[in-house]
C-alpha positions in Angstrom: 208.2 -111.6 83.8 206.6 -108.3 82.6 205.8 -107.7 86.5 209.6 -107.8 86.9 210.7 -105.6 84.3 208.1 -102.9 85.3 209.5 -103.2 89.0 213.0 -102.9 87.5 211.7 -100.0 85.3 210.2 -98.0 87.7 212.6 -98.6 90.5 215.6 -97.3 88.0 213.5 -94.1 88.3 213.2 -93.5 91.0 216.5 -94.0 92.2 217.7 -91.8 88.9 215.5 -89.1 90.4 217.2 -89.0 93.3 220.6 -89.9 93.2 222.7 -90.0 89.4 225.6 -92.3 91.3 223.4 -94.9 92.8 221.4 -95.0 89.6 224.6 -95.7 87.6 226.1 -98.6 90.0 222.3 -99.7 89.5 222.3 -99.6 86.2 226.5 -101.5 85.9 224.6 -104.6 88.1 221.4 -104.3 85.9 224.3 -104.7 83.0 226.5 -107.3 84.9 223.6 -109.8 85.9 222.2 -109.6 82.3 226.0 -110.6 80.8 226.2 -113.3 83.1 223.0 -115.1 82.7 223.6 -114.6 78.9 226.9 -116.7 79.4 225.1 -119.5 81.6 222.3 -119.5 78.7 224.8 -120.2 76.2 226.6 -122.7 77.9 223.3 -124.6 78.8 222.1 -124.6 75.6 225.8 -126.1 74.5 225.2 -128.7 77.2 221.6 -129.6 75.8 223.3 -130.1 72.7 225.5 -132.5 74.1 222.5 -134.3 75.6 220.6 -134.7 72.4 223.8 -136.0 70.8 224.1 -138.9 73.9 220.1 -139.5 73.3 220.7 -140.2 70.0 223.3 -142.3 70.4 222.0 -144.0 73.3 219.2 -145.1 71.4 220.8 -146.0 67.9 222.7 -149.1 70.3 219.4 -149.2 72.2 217.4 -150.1 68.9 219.7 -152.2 67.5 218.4 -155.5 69.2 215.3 -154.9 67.5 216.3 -155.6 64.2 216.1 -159.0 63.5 219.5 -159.3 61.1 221.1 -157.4 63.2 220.3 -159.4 66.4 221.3 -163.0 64.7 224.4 -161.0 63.7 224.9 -159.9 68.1 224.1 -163.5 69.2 226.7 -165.4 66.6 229.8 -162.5 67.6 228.6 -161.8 70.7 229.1 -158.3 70.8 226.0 -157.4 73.4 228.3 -156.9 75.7 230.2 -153.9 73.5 226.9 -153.1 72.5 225.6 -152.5 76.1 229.1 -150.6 76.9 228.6 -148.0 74.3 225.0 -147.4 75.5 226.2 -146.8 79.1 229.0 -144.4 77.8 226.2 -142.7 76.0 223.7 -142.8 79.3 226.4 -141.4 81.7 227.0 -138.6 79.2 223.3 -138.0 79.5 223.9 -137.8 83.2 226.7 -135.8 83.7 224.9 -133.0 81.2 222.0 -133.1 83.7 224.4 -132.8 87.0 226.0 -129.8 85.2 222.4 -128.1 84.7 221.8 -128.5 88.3 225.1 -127.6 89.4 225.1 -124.3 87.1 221.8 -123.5 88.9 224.4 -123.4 92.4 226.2 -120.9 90.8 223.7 -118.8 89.5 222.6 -118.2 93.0 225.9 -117.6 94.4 227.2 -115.5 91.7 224.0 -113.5 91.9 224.3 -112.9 95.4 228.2 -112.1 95.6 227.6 -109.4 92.7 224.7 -108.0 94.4 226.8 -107.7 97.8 229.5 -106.5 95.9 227.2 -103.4 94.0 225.5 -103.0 97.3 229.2 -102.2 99.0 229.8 -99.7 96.4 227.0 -97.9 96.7 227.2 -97.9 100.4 230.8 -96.4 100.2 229.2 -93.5 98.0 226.5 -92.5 99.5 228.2 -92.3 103.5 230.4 -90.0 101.7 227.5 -88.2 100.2 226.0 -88.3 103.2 229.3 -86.6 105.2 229.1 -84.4 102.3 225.7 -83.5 103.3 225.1 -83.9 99.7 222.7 -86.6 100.7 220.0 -87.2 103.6 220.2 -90.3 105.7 216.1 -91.5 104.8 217.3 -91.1 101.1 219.8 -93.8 101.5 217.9 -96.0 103.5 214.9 -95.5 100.8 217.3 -96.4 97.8 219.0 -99.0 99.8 216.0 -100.9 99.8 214.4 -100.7 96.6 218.0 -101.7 95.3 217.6 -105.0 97.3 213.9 -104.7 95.8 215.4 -104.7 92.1 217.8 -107.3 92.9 215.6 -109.5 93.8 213.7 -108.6 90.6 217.0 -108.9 88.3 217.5 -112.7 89.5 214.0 -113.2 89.1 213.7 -112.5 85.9 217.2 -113.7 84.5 216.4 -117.4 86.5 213.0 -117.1 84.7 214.3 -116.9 80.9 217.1 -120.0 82.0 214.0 -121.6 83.1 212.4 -121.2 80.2 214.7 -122.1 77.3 215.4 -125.3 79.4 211.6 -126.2 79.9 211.2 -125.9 76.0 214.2 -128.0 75.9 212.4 -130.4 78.5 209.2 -130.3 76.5 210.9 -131.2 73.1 212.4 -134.2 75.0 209.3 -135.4 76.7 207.8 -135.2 72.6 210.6 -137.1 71.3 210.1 -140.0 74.1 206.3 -139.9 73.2 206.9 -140.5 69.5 209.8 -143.0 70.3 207.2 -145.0 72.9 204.7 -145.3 69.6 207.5 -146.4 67.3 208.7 -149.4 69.6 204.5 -150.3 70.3 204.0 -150.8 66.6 204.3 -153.9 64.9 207.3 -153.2 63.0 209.5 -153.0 66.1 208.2 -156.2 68.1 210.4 -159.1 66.7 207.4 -161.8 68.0 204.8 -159.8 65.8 207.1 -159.5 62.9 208.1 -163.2 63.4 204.2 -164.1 63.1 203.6 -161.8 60.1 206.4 -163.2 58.4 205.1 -166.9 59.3 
């Protein structure tokens, strides 16, 4: 990421050096790109929330077999099969937060793209008037058109990269919790045959 924002930098000043208009429409998708991801971070990390919630839950119904009292108590009402409906309730929530994390990964391509096409118009519109002007030359444009497709390839870059990130720590803490979970249901305490022995 610091190779990004160094790009970024350095292409903002050049492009301020040569023209103050293109530098400003630079600078409003610079701005626009940075408010957007910030609302797709939020809105991620509101959905991650909702997954820990549906992993907890998941596994409180999940865990409940293992208790011994509370196992007699499922076989004489029979209420595995409520039991097993609240777990997949809680599963599918799980699922549906993960489709929405891939789906808000769509539109953080598309929306990236449409604003940069949109900025790139606008900066097209300004400079061929510059350029009838003659307040402009035609290998300037071309130069500044390109490092703007340059920096906004560099924007999404780095904007995909801090998404990326928060949910990898997100992914990380998960992949802990299943770890310490997987040691919890190998010890003795959570194996009703070993417990049944002890007790014996």
């Amino acid at each position: 990421l610091f190779r990004e924002f160094l790009t970024v930098g350095s292409l903002l000043v050049v492009v301020a050096c040569n023209s103050i208009w293109s530098f400003w429409i630079i600078l409003s998708y610079i701005v626009f790109s940075v408010w957007r991801s910030g609302k797709v971070l939020d809105q991620q990390r509101v959905n991650m929330m909702n997954v820990r919630k549906n992993e907890s839950i998941a596994e409180y119904y999940q865990r409940l077999p293992m208790n011994l009292g509370v196992a007699k108590e499922i076989r004489i009402y029979e209420t595995y099969e409520e039991i097993l409906k609240q777990w997949g309730i809680a599963y599918k929530g799980i699922e549906r937060q993960e489709r929405k994390y891939v789906w808000g990964k769509e539109k953080r391509s598309f929306f990236h793209g449409f604003g940069l096409y949109i900025f790139m118009f606008l900066f097209c519109v300004i400079q061929i008037g510059q350029l009838f002007q003659g307040q402009t030359q035609i290998d300037i444009f071309l130069s500044i058109l390109l490092l703007f497709q340059n920096l906004g390839n560099a924007i999404h870059n780095i904007t995909s990269g801090i998404i990326s990130m928060d949910y990898g720590l997100f992914a990380l803490q998960r992949q802990k919790d299943f770890l310490e979970k997987m040691e919890e249901y190998e010890s003795p305490e959570c194996d009703p045959e070993k417990r049944t022995d002890d007790e014996t």
